[in-house]
C-alpha positions as CSV (number, residue, x, y, z in Angstrom):
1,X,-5.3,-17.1,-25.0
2,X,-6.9,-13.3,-24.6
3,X,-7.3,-11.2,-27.9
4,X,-4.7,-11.1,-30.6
5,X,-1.4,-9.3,-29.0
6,X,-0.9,-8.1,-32.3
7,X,-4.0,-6.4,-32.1
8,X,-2.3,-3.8,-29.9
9,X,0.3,-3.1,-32.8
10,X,-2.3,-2.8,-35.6
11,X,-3.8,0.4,-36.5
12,X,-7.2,0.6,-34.9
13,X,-9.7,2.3,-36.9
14,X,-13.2,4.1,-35.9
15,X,-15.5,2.9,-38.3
16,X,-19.2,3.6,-38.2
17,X,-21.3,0.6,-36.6
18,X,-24.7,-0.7,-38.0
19,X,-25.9,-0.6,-34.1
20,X,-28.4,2.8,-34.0
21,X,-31.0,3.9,-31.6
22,X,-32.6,5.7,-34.8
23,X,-33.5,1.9,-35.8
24,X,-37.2,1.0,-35.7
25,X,-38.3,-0.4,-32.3
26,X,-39.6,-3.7,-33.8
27,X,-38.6,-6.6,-35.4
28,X,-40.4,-9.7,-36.8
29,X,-39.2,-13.5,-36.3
30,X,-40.7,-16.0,-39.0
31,X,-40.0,-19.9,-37.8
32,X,-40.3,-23.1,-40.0
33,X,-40.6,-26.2,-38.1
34,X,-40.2,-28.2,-41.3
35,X,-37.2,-26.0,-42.9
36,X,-33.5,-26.2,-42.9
37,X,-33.4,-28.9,-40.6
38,X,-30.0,-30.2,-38.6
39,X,-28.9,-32.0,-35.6
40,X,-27.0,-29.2,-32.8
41,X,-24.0,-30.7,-31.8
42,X,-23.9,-30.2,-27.8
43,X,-20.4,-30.1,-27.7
44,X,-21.2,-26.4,-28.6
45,X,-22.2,-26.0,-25.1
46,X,-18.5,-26.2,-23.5
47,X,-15.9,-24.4,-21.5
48,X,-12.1,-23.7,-21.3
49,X,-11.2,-25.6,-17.8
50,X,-8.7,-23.4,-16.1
51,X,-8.8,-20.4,-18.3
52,X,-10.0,-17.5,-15.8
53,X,-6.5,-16.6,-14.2
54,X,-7.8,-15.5,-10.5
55,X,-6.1,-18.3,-8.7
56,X,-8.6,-20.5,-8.1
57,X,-7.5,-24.5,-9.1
58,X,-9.2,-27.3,-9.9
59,X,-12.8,-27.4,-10.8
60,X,-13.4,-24.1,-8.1
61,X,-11.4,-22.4,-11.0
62,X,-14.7,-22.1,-12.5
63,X,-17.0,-21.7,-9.5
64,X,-17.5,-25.3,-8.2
65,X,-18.7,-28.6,-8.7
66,X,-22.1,-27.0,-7.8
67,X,-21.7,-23.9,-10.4
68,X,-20.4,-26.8,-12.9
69,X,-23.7,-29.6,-12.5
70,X,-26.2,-25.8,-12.7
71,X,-24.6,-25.1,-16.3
72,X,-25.3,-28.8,-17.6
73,X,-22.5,-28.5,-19.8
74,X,-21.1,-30.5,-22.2
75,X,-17.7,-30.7,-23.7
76,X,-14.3,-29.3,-21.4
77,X,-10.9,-28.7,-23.1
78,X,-8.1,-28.3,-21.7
79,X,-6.0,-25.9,-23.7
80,X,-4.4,-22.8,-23.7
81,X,-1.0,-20.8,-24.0
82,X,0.5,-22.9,-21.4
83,X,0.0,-26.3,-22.7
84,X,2.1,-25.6,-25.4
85,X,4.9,-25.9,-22.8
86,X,3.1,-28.6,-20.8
87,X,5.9,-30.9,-20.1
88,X,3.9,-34.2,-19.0
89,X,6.4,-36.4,-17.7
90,X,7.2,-33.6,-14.6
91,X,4.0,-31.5,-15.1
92,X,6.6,-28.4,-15.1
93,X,5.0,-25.5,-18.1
94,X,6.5,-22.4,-19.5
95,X,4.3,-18.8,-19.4
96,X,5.7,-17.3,-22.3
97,X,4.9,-13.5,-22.5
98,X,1.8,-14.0,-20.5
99,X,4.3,-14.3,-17.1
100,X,7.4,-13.0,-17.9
101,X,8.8,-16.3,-19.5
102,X,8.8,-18.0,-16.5
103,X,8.6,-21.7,-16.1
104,X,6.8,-22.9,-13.4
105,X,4.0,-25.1,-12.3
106,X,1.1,-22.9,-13.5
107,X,-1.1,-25.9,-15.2
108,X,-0.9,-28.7,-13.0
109,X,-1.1,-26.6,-10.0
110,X,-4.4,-25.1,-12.1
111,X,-6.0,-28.5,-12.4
112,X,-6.2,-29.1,-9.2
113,X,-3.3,-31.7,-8.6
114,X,-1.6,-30.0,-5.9
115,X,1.3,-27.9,-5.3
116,X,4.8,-29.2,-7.1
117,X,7.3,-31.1,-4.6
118,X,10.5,-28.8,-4.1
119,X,12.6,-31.8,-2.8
120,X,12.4,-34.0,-5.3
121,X,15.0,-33.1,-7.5
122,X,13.1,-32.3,-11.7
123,X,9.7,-34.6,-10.7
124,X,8.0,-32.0,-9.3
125,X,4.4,-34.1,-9.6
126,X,3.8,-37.4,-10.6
127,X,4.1,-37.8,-14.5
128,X,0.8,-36.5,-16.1
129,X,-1.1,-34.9,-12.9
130,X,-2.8,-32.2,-14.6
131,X,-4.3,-34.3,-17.3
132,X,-5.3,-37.2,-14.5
133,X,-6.6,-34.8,-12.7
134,X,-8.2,-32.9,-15.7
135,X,-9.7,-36.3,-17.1
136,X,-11.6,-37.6,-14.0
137,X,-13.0,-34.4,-13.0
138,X,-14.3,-34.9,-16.8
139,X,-15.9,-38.7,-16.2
140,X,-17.6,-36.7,-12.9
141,X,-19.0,-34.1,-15.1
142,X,-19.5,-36.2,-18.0
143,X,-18.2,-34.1,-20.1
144,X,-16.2,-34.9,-23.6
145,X,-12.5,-34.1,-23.2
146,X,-10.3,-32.3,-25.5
147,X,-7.1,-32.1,-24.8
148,X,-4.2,-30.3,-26.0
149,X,-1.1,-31.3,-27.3
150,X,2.3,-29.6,-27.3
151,X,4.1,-29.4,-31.2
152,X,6.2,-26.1,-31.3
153,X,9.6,-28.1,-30.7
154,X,10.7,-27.7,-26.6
155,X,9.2,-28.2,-23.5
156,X,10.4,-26.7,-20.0
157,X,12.9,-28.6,-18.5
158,X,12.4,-27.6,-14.5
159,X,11.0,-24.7,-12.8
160,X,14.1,-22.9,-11.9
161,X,14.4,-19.2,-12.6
162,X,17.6,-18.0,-11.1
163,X,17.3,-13.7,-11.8
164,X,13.6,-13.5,-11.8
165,X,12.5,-10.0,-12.3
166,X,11.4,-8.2,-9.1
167,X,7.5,-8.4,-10.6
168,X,5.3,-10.4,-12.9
169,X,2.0,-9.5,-12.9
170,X,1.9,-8.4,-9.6
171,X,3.4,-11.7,-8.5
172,X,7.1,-13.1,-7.6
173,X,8.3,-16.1,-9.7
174,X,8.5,-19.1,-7.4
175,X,12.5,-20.7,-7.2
176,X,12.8,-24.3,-6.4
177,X,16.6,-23.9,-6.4
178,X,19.5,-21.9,-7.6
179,X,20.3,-22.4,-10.9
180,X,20.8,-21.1,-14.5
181,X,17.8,-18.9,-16.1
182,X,15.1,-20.3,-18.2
183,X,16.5,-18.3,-21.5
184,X,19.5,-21.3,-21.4
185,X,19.0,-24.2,-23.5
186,X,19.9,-26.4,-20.6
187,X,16.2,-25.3,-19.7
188,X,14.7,-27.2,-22.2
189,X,14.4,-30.4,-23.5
190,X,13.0,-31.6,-26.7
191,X,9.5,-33.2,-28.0
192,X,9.7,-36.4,-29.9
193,X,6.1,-37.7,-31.2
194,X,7.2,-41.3,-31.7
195,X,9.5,-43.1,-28.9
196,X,12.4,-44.9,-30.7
197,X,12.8,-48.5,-30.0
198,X,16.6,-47.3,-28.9
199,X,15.2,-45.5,-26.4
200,X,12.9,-48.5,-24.7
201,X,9.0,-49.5,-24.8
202,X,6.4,-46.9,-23.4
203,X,6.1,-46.4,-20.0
204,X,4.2,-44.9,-17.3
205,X,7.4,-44.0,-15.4
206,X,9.6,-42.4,-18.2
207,X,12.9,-40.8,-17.8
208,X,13.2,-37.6,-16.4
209,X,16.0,-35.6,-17.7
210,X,16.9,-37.5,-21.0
211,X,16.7,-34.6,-22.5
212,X,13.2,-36.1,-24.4
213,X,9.5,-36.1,-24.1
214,X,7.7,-39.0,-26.3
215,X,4.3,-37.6,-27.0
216,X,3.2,-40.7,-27.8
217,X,4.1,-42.2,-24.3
218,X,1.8,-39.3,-22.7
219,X,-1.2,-40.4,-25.0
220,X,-0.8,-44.1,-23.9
221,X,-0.6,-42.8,-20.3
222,X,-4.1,-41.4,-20.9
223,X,-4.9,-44.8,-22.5
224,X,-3.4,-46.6,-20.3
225,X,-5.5,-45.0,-17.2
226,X,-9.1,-44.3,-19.1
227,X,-9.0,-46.0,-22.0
228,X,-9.5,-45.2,-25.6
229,X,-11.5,-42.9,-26.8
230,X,-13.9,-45.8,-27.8
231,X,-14.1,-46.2,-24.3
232,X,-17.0,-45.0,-21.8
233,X,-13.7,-42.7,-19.8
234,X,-11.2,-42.5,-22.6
235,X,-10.0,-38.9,-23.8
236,X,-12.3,-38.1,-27.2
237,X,-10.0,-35.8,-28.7
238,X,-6.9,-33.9,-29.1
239,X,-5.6,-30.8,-30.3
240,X,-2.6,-30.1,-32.4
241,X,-1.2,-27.3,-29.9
242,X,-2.7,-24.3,-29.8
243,X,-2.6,-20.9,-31.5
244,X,0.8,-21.8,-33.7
245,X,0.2,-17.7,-35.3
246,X,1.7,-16.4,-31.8
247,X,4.0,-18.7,-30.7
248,X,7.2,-16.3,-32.3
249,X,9.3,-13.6,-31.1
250,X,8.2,-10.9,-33.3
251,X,10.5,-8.0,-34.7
252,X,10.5,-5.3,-32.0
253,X,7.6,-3.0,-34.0
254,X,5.1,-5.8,-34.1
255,X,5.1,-6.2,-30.5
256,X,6.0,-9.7,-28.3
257,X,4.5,-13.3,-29.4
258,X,3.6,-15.5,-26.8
259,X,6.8,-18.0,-26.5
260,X,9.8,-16.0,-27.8
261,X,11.9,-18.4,-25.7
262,X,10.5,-21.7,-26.8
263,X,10.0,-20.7,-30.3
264,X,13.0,-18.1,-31.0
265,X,11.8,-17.6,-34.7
266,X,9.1,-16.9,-37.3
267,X,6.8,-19.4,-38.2
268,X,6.4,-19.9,-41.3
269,X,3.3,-21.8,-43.1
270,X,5.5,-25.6,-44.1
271,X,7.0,-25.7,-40.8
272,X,3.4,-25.6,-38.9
273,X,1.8,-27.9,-41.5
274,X,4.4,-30.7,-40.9
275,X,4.6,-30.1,-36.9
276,X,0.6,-30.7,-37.3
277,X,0.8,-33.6,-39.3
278,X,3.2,-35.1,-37.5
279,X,1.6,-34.8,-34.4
280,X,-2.1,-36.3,-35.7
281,X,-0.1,-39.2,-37.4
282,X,1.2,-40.1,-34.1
283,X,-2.6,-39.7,-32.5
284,X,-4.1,-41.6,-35.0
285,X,-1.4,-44.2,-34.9
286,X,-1.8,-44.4,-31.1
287,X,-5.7,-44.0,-30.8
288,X,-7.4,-44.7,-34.2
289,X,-10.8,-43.0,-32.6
290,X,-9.5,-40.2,-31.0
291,X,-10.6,-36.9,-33.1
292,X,-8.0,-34.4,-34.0
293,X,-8.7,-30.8,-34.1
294,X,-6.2,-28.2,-35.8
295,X,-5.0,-25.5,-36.1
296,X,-6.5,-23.7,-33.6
297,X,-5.0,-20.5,-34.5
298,X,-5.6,-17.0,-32.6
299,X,-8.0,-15.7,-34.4
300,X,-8.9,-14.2,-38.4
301,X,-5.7,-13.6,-39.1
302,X,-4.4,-16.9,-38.1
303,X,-7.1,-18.1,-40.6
304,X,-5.7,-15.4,-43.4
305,X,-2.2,-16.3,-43.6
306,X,-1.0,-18.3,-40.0
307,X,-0.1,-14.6,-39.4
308,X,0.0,-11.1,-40.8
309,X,0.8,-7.8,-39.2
310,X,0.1,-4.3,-40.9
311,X,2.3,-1.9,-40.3
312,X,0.7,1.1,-42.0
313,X,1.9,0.3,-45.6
314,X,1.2,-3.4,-46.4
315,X,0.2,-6.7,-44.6
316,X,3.7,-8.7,-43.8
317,X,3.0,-12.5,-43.7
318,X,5.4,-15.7,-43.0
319,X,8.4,-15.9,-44.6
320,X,7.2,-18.5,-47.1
321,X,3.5,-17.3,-48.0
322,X,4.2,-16.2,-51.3
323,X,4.3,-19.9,-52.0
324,X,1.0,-21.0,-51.0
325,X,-0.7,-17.4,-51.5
326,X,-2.1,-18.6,-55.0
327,X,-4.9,-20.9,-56.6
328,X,-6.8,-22.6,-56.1
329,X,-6.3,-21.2,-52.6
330,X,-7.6,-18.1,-53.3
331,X,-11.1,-18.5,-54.7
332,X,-11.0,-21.9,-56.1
333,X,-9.9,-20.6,-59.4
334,X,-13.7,-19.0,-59.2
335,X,-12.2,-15.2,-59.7
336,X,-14.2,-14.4,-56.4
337,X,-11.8,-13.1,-53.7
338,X,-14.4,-13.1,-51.0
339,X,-15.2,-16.6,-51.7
340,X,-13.5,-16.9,-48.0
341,X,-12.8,-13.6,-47.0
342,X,-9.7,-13.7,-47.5
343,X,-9.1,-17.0,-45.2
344,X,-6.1,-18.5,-47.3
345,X,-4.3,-20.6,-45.0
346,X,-7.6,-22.2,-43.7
347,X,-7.8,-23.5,-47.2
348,X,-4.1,-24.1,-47.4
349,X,-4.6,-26.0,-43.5
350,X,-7.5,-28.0,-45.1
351,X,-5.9,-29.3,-48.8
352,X,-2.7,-30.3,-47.1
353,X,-4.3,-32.1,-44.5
354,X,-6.6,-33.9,-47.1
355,X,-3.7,-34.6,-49.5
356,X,-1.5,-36.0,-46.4
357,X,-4.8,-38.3,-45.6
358,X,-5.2,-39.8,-48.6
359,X,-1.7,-41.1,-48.7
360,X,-2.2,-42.2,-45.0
361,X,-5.3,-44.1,-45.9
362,X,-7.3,-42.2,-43.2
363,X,-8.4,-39.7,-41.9
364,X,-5.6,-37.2,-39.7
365,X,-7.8,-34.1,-39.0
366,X,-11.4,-34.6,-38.1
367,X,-11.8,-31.1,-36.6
368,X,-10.7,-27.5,-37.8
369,X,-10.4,-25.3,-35.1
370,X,-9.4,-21.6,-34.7
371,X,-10.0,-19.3,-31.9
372,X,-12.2,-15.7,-31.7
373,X,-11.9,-12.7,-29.6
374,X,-13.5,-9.6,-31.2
375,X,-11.9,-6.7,-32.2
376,X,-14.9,-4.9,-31.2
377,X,-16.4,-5.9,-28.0
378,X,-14.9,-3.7,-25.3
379,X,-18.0,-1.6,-24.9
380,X,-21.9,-2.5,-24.3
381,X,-23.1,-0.8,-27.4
382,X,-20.7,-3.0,-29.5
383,X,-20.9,-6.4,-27.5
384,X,-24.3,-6.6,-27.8
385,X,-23.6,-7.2,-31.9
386,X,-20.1,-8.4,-31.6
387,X,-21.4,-12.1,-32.4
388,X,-22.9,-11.4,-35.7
389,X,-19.2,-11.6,-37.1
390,X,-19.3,-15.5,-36.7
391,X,-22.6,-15.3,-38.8
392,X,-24.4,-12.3,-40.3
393,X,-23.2,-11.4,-43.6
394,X,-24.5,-8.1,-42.7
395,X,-22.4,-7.1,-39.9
396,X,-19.4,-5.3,-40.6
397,X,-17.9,-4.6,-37.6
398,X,-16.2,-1.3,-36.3
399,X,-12.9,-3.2,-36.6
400,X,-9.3,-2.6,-38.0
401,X,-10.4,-5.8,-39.8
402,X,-13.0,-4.6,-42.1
403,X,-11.4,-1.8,-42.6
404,X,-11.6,-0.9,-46.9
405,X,-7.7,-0.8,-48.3
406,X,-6.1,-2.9,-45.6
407,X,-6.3,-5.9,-47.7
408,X,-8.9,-8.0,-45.4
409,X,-12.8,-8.0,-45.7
410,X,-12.4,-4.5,-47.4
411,X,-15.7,-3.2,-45.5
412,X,-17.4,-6.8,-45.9
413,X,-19.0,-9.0,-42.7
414,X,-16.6,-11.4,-41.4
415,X,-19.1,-14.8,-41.7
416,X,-16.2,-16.4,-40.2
417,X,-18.5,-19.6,-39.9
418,X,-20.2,-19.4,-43.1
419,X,-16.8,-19.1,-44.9
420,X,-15.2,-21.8,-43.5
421,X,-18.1,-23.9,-44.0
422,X,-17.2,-23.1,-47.5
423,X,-13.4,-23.9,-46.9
424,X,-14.5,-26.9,-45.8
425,X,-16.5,-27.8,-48.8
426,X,-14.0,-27.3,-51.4
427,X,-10.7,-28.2,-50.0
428,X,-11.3,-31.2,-47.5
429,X,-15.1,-32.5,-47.4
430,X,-16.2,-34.0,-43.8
431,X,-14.0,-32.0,-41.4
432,X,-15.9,-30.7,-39.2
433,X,-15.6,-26.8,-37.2
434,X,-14.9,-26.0,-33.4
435,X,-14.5,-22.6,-31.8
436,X,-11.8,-23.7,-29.3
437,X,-11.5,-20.4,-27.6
438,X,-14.0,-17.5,-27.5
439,X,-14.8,-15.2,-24.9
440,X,-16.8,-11.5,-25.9
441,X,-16.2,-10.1,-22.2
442,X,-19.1,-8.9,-19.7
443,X,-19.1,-11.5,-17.3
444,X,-20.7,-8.0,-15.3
445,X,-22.9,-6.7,-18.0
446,X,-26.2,-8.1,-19.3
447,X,-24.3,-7.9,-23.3
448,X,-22.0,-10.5,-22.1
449,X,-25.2,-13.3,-21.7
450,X,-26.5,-11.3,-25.2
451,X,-23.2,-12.1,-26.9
452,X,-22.8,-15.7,-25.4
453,X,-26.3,-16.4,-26.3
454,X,-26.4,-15.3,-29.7
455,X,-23.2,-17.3,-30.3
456,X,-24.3,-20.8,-29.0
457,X,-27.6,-20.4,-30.8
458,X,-24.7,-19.1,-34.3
459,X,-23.4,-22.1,-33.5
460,X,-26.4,-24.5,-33.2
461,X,-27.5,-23.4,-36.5
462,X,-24.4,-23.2,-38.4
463,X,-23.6,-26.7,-37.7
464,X,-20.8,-26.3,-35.4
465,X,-19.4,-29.4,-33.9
466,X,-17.2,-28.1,-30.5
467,X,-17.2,-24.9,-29.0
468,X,-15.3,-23.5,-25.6
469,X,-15.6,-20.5,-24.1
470,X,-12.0,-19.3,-22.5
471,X,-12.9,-17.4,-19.0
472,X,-15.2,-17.1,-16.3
473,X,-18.8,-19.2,-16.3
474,X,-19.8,-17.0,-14.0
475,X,-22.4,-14.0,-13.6
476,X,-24.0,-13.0,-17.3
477,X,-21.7,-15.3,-19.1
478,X,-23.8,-18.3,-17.1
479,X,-27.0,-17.0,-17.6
480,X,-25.9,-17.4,-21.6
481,X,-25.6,-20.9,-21.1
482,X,-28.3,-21.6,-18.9
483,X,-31.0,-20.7,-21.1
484,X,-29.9,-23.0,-23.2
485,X,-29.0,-25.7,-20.4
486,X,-30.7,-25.3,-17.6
487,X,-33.0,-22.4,-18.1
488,X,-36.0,-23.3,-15.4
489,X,-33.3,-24.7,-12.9
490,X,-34.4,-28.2,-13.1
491,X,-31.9,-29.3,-16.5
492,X,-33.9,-28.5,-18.7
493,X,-32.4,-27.8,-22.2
494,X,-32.6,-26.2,-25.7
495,X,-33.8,-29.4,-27.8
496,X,-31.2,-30.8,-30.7
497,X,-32.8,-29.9,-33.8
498,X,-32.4,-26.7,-35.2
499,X,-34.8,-25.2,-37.5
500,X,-35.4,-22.4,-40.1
501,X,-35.5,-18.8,-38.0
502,X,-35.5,-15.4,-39.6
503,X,-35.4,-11.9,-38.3
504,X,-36.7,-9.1,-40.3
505,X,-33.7,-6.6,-38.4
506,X,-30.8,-9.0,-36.6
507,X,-29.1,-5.3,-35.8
508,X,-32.4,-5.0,-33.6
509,X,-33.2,-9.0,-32.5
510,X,-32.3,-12.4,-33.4
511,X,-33.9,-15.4,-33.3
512,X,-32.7,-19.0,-33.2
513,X,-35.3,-22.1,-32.9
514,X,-35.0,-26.0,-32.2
515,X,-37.5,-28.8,-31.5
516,X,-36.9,-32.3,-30.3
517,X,-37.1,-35.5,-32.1
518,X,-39.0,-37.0,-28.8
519,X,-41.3,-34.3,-28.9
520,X,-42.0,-32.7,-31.4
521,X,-45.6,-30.8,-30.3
522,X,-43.0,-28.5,-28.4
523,X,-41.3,-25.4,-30.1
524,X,-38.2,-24.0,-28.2
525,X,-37.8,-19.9,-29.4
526,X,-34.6,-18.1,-27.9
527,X,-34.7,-14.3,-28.7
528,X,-32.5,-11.7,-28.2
529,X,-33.2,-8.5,-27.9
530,X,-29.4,-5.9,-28.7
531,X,-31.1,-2.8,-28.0
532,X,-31.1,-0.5,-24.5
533,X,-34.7,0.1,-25.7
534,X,-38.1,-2.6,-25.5
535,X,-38.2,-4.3,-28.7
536,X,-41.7,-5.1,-30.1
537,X,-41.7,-8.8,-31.6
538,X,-44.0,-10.0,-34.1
539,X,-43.5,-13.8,-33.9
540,X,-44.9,-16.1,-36.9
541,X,-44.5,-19.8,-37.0
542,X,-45.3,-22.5,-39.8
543,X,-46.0,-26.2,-38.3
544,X,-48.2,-28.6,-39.3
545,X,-50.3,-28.4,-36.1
546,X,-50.3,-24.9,-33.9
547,X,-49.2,-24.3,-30.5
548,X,-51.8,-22.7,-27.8
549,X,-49.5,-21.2,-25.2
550,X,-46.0,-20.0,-24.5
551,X,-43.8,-20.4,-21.7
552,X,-41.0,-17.5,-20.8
553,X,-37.8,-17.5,-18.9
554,X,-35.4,-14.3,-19.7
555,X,-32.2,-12.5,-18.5
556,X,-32.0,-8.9,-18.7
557,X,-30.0,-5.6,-17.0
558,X,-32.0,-6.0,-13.7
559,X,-30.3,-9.7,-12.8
560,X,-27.7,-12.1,-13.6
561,X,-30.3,-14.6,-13.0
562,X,-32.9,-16.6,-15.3
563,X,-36.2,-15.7,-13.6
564,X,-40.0,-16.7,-14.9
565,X,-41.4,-14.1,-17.1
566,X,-45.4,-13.3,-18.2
567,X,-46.0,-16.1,-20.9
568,X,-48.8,-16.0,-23.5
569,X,-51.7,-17.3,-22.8
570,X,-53.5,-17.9,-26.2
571,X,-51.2,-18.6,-29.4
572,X,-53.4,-17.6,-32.0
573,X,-52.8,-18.9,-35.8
574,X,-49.6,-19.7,-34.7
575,X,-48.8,-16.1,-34.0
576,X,-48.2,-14.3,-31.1
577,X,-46.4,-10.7,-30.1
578,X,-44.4,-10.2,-27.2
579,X,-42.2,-6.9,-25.9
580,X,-38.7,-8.0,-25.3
581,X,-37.3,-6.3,-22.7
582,X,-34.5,-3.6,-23.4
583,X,-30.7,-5.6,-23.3
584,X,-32.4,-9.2,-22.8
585,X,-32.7,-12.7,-23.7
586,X,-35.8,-15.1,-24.0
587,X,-36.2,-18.3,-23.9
588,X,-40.0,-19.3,-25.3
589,X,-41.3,-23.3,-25.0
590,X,-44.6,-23.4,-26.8
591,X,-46.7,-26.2,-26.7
């Protein structure tokens, strides 16, 4: 989904940013070929199918087959506020907040799979359109799938809408019939994970109006149609719903959660733990390869206690917190309570799942996922450092969130990768980290390719497994991609080992650097440059054999396009200086 909705509740304070044009104009970047070592994931490089809301369906939703094969991607999920409601069997999903509560036909329509039959009484598409569709545009693109999962309890019974109001976002809610309003239980039916034997074997045809959707029946349709994930076509992963934080009706100061309807109360922490576990023991049981990703909340304070709100005085959390809000939780009975910045339920998410695993006898979450959208992004000036929370321990930013006295980071960086690495490491060893959802804006503005690049090289280096940015891979936000997929135009890529890369001032330039395991006489440099000035770089590399010349492709203010730029001609001692342009990206290959 789009930033936190609580966001617009909290108070927003205007706290001095490291970002200065009184900074020195220069900046040195120190590489070790032979240091800190790791294999990039490319799942990193992946996209949000369906996530940019203009209308457009099916893979136009994101400029075209043709825009999709020039970004070289790698990984697709198909996620998102409305697959929490995505009722397979009739491909019928529920809006929430984000369109007036409305249920209607907004994913499978999305994906591509048509427009919904008003004739034929509930089955308004074939059972499991949208994630047909979804699937084989995947095995086109060859692209790793991740798909969502619903868990919150109810799913959208039909489309009907009987007193829609007279606007929704500047559109009317489409009627298939007269009928009672969506707010009536008689809208909705109910999830079951594991089809009774009462109720008869899995099908590809089920029942339509039983009042019951087996989501064990919608996995083996997958199956049934591409495979497991073993296979060359199966479905690689699922996740266990998405953004569980938001899915409430909040009390009327705090603002509107996304699904008020479908999810009339408070989470609290047990009840999203078991819907989670219950939901991967039915995956695993299905598909014992399939990956499981969870819990993909909202954002940091998803990760800090499912959910808080601050309401001037104190941070409220879930009704049962005060029950898991202790050690070793906290700081791993270290005393340090910035261990994890305060990320308590991501430790809480992470035992619990490891505990529940061990009496399983295998593994039920191979994936922890959570979702960021900046607090601080909305102009240039703070875009063009707005990535540095998922990393830079020396980033604070001008955010409600760092805010000292509200409880948080108390004026501390976020590290929100670093720290859950740590999560990770203490509570349940081997699970790996995805960004499920991100987006830092600009799709018009040359910070949007800063911010994009600066995260997948974050992510590259930090070890990330899956990321998938939720919007538009279009203008600036594709050039961040490209010049790590496809930088000269002809598929070339960013190679998959990452290596040690330093700046001397990240508030002025960042560096990230990778080689490749086929060739490894080649050094692949991509440096940013976050200021509205040129930024003179000192570059210094350690190798056991030096390079002689440098190649340069860049993006900058004047184009959303990767163009050619002046390489160096003569690499001397392994050292070479080059002035990045003001707001730009560079992508170096030496050889």
């Amino acid at each position: 989904m789009r930033p936190s909705t609580i966001a617009k509740v909290l108070a927003i304070c205007s706290i001095s940013g490291e970002f200065s044009l009184s900074l020195a104009q220069s900046v040195t970047f120190s590489i070790d070929t032979q240091s800190q070592r790791k294999t990039i994931s490319p799942l990193i490089y992946g996209y949000n199918a369906y996530a940019d809301g203009t209308g457009r369906t099916g893979l136009e939703n994101q400029g075209g087959l043709a825009n999709l094969q020039a970004l070289n991607l790698a990984s697709r999920r198909l996620g998102g506020n409305n697959m929490t409601s995505y009722n397979w069997e009739n491909g019928v999903s529920n809006s929430g907040m984000d369109w007036c509560n409305s249920s209607n036909a907004g994913v499978t329509y999305a994906t591509g799979a048509g427009a919904p039959n008003n004739n034929a009484g509930l089955a308004y598409y074939a059972p499991g359109a949208a994630i047909k569709t979804f699937q084989s545009q995947s095995i086109t693109l060859g692209t790793y799938s991740l798909v969502q999962l619903p868990a919150a309890g109810k799913l959208p019974k039909d489309i009907v809408n009987l007193n829609p109001p007279g606007f929704c976002n500047g559109y009317q809610l489409w009627q298939s019939a007269p009928g009672a309003s969506n707010v009536d239980l008689d809208r909705w039916v109910t999830i079951v994970n594991d089809k009774p034997a009462s109720a008869g074997p899995l099908t590809l045809t089920p029942v339509i109006g039983d009042g019951a959707v087996y989501i064990d029946e919608e996995i083996n349709f997958l199956i049934k149609n591409f495979g497991t994930a073993g296979a060359a076509k199966g479905v690689k992963a699922y996740e266990l719903d998405n953004e569980p934080d938001l899915w409430h009706l909040w009390p009327s100061q705090y603002g509107n959660g996304t699904h008020p309807l479908l999810y009339p109360t408070m989470t609290t922490v047990a009840d999203v733990l078991q819907k989670n576990l219950s939901l991967a023991t039915t995956v695993k049981r299905m598909d014992a390869k399939a990956e499981t990703y969870g819990p993909a909340v909202s954002g940091y304070l998803g990760l800090f206690s499912l959910w808080a709100v601050w309401d001037g005085a104190q941070s409220r959390q879930p009704a049962d917190w005060n029950s898991y809000n202790v050690e070793p939780y906290l700081t791993n009975k270290t005393g340090d309570r910035y261990r994890y910045n305060g990320m308590t339920f991501a430790n809480v998410y992470l035992d619990k799942m490891h505990k529940a695993s061990t009496t399983a006898g295998r593994r039920l979450l191979d994936t922890l996922s959570f979702h960021y959208y900046p607090q601080a992004a909305s102009t240039p000036t703070d875009r063009a450092q707005a990535s540095r929370s998922l990393w830079d321990a020396n980033y604070v930013e001008p955010s409600w969130i760092t805010q000292p006295g509200y409880g948080f980071t108390d004026g501390r960086g976020l590290q929100l990768i670093p720290k859950l690495k740590q999560s990770v490491a203490d509570f349940y060893p081997g699970t790996k980290l995805a960004v499920t959802e991100y987006d830092f804006g600009g799709k018009t503005d040359v910070t949007g390719a800063i911010a994009q690049a600066d995260a997948l090289g974050a992510f590259g280096q930090q070890g990330v497994y899956m990321a998938s940015y939720f919007g538009d891979v279009e203008g600036y936000i594709a050039a961040g991609f490209k010049l790590y997929r496809n930088y000269d135009g002809n598929k070339s890529v960013y190679p998959e080992v990452s290596v040690k890369a330093v700046s001397t001032n990240d508030g002025n330039g960042t560096v990230y650097a990778a080689v490749s395991a086929k060739d490894p006489a080649t050094l692949h440099l991509i440096a940013i440059n976050r200021l509205s000035t040129p930024l003179s770089s000192s570059i210094q590399i350690k190798n056991p054999t030096a390079f002689k010349t440098a190649q340069a492709w860049g993006v900058d203010g004047s184009s959303q396009n990767i163009t050619p730029r002046s390489g160096v001609a003569s690499v001397v001692n392994n050292t070479f200086s080059y002035t990045l342009p003001a707001l730009s990206v560079m992508h170096f290959v030496l050889k």
